[in-house]
C-alpha positions as CSV (number, residue, x, y, z in Angstrom):
1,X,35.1,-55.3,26.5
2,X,34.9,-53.7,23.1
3,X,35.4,-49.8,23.1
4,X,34.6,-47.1,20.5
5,X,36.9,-43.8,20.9
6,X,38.1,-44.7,24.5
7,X,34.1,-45.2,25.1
8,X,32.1,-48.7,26.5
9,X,29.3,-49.4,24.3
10,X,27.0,-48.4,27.6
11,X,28.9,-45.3,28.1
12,X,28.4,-45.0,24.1
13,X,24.5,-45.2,24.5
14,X,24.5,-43.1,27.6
15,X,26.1,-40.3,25.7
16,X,24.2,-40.6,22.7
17,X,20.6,-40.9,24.9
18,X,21.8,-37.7,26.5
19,X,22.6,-35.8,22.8
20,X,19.0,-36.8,21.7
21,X,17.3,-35.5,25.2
22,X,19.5,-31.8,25.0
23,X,19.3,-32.1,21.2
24,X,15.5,-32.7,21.3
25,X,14.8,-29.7,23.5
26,X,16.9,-27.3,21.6
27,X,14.5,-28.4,18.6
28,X,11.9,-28.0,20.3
29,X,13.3,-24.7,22.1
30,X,13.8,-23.2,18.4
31,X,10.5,-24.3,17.0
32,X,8.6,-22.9,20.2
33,X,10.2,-19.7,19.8
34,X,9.9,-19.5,16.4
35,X,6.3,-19.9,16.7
36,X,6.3,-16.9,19.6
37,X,8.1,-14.8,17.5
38,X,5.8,-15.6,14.3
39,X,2.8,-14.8,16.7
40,X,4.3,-11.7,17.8
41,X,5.3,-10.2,14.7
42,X,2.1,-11.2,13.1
43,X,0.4,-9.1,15.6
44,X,2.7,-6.2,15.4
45,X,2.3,-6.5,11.6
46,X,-1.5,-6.7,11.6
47,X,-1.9,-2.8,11.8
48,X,0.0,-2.2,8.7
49,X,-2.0,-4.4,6.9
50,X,-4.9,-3.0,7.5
51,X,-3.8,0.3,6.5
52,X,-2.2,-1.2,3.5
53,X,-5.8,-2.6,2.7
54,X,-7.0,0.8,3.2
55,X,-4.8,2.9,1.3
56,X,-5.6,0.5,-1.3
57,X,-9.2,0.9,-1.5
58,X,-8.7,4.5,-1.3
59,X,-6.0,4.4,-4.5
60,X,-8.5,3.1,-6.1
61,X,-11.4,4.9,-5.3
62,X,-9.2,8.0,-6.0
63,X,-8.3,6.6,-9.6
64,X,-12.1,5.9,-10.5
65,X,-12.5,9.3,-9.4
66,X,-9.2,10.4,-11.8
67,X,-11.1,8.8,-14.7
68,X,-14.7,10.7,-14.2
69,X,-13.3,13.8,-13.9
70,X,-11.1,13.2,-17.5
71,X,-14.0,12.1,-19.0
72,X,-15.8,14.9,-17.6
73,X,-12.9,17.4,-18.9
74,X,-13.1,15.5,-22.8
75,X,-16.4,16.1,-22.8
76,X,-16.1,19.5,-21.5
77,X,-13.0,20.3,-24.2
78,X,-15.3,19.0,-27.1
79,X,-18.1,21.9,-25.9
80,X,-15.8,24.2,-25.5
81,X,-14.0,23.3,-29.5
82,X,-17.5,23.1,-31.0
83,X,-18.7,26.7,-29.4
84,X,-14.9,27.6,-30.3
85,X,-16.1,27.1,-34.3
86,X,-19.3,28.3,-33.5
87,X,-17.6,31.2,-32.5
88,X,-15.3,31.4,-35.2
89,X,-18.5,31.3,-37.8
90,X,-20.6,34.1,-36.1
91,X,-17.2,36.0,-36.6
92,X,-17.1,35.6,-40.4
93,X,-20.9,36.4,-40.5
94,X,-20.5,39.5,-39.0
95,X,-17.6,40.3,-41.2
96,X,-19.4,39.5,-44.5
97,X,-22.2,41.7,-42.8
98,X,-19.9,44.8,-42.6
99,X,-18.6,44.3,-45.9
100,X,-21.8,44.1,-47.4
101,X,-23.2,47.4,-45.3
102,X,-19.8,49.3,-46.9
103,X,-20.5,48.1,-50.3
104,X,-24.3,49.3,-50.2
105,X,-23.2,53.0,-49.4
């Protein structure tokens, strides 16, 4: 009889038949698993995405609301400059009006 490591070619084929069966399940073990665990985890997950997803939204709701409220503030800023000068004029007018009213007596 022809032998292979000590082994008959039957006992050969009987261990490697019994390799594939116990390798086979432990793949199929691990992918099994793996897909629990995925499934589990995605689940567990799931919350944090929604309130990533809201916190999101709400960033950038709160940024359009950031960029009414500057432009609201330029706008406001420009009023405020341009009654500022107006200001600044009526205070020269009444100036030149005093001087003029001690020059006359």
């Amino acid at each position: 009889m022809h032998t292979l490591l000590g082994y008959t070619w039957s006992e050969l084929a009987s261990l490697l038949g019994v390799m594939s069966i116990v390798g086979g399940f432990v793949v199929w073990l691990v992918n099994h698993g793996a897909k629990i665990f995925n499934r589990n985890v995605s689940s567990a997950l799931q919350p944090f995405g929604e309130q990533i997803r809201n916190l999101t939204k709400n960033i950038e709701r709160l940024n359009a609301n950031f960029k009414q409220q500057q432009s609201a503030f330029e706008r406001l800023e420009k009023r405020v400059d341009e009654h500022d000068r107006r200001l600044d004029r009526h205070h020269e007018r009444i100036k030149t009006l005093f001087e003029k009213g001690d020059d006359d007596r």
